[in-house]
C-alpha positions as CSV (number, residue, x, y, z in Angstrom):
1,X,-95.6,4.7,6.5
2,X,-96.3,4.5,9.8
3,X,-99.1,1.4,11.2
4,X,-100.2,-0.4,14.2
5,X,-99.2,-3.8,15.1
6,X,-102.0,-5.4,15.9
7,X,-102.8,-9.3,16.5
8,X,-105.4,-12.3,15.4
9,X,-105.0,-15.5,16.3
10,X,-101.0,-15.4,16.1
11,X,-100.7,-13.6,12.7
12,X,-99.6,-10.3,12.5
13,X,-101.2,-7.6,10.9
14,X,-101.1,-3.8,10.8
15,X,-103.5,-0.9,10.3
16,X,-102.0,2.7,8.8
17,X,-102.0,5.0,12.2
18,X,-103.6,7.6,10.4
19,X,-106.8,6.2,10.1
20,X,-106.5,5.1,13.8
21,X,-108.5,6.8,16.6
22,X,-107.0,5.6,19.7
23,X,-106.8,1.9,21.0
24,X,-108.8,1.4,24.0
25,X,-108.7,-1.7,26.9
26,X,-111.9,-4.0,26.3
27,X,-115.3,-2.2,27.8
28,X,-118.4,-2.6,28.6
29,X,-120.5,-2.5,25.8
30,X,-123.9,-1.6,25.0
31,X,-125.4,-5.0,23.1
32,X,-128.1,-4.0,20.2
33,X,-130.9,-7.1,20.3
34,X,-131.3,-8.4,17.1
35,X,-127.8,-7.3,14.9
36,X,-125.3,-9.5,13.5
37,X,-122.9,-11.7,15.6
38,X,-120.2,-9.6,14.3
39,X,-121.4,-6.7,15.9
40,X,-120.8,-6.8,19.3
41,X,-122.7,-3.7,20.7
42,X,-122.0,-0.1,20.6
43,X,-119.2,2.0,23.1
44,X,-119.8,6.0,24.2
45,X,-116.4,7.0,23.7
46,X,-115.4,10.8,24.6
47,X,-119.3,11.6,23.6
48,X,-119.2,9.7,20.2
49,X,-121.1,6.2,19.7
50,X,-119.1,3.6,17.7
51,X,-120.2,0.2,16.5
52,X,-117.9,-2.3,17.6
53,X,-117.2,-4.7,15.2
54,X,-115.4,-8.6,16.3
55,X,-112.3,-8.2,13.7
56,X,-111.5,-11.8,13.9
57,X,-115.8,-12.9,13.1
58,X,-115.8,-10.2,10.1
59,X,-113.2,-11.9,8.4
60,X,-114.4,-15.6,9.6
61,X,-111.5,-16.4,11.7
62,X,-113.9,-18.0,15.0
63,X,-114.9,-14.9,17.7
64,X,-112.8,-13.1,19.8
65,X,-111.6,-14.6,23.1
66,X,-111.4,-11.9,25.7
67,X,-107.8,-11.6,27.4
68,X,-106.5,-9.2,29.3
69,X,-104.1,-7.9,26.0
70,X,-107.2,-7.6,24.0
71,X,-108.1,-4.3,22.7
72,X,-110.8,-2.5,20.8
73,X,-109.2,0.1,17.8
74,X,-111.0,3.1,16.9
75,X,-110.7,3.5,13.3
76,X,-111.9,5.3,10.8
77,X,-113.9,3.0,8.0
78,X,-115.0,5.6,4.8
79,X,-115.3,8.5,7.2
80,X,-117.2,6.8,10.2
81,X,-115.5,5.7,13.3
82,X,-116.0,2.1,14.5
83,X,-114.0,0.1,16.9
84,X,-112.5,-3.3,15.7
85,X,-111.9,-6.2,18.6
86,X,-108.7,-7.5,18.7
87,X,-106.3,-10.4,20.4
88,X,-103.9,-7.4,21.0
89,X,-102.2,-4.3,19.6
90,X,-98.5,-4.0,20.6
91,X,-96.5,-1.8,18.7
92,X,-96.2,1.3,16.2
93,X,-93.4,1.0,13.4
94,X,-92.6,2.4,10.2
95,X,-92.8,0.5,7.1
96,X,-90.5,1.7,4.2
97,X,-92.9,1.1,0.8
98,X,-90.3,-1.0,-0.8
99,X,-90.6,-3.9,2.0
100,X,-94.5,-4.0,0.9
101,X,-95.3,-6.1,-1.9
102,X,-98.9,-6.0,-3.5
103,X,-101.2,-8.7,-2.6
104,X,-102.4,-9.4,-6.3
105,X,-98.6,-10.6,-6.8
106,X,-99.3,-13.4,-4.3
107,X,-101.0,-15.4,-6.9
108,X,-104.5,-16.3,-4.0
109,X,-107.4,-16.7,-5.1
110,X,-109.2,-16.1,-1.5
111,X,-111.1,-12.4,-1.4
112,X,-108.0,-10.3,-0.1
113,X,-109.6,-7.3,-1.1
114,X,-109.4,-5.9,2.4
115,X,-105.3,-5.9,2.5
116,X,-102.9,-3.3,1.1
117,X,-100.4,-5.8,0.8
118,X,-97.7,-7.6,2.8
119,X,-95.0,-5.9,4.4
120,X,-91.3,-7.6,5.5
121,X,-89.9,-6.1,8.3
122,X,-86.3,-8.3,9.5
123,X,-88.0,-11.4,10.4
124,X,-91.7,-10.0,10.5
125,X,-94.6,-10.7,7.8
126,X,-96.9,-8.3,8.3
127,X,-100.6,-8.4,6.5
128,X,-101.7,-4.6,5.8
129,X,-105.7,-4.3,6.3
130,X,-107.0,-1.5,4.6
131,X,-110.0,-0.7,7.1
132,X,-111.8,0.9,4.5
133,X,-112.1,-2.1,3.1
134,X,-112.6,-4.7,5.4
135,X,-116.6,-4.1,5.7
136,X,-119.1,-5.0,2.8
137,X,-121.3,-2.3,1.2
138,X,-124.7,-4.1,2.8
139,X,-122.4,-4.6,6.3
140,X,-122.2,-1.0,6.8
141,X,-125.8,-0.4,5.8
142,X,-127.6,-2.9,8.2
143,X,-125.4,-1.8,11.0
144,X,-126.0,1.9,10.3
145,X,-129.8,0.9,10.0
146,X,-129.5,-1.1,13.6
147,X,-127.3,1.3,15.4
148,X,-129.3,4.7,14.0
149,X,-133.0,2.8,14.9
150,X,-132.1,1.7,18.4
């Protein structure tokens, strides 16, 4: 498999290339009055209109600083595209399914639903998000229901 590296706070994660868009530099964006804190605004990218969503807020990690290796990825989340704020994406590897072990085997009780698992790469722990996962049922709707009305 092949994933993005990306980075919050100074953990590791990565995201399955195939579900990613393109990873852009932080832009402008287009701020919707009266949407969650989480959503950030929306971004006209290449003529299509995608939420932007603070990674690090959705999964109650503090906001998003704004550095110069911040990015925005364009991923696809159950067939809609939405861009995900992050401290920074730095490299594309491939992970071998044997170095990923299943996150129910890690014996947490927090809500991990949004990870695939954790991959070992040499020295590396990396935390697989599944992005289809990673927004709530009623998240999706009320964003839909602010981005479609505005």
């Amino acid at each position: 498999m092949k994933v993005i590296v990306i980075h919050l706070d100074n953990q590791e994660y990565a995201l399955d290339i195939q579900k990613v868009v393109s990873i852009e530099t932080i832009k402008e964006l287009t701020r919707i009055p009266g949407t969650p804190s989480y959503l950030k605004g929306v971004l006209n990218l290449r003529g299509h209109i995608s939420p932007i969503i603070d990674l690090k807020e959705i999964l109650n990690m503090g906001e998003a600083a704004k550095t110069e290796l911040s990015r925005i990825v364009i991923v696809y989340v159950n067939g809609t595209q939405y861009g995900f704020i992050v401290d920074a994406a730095t490299d594309v590897i491939d992970i071998h399914p044997d170095s990923v072990q299943q996150t129910n085997s890690l014996h947490v009780k927090e809500n991990l639903d949004f990870l695939d698992g954790v991959a070992t790469i040499e020295n590396r722990l990396l935390l697989l998000i599944n992005p289809d996962k990673i927004l709530k049922e009623e998240q999706i709707e009320v964003i839909n229901q602010q981005v479609n009305s505005k």
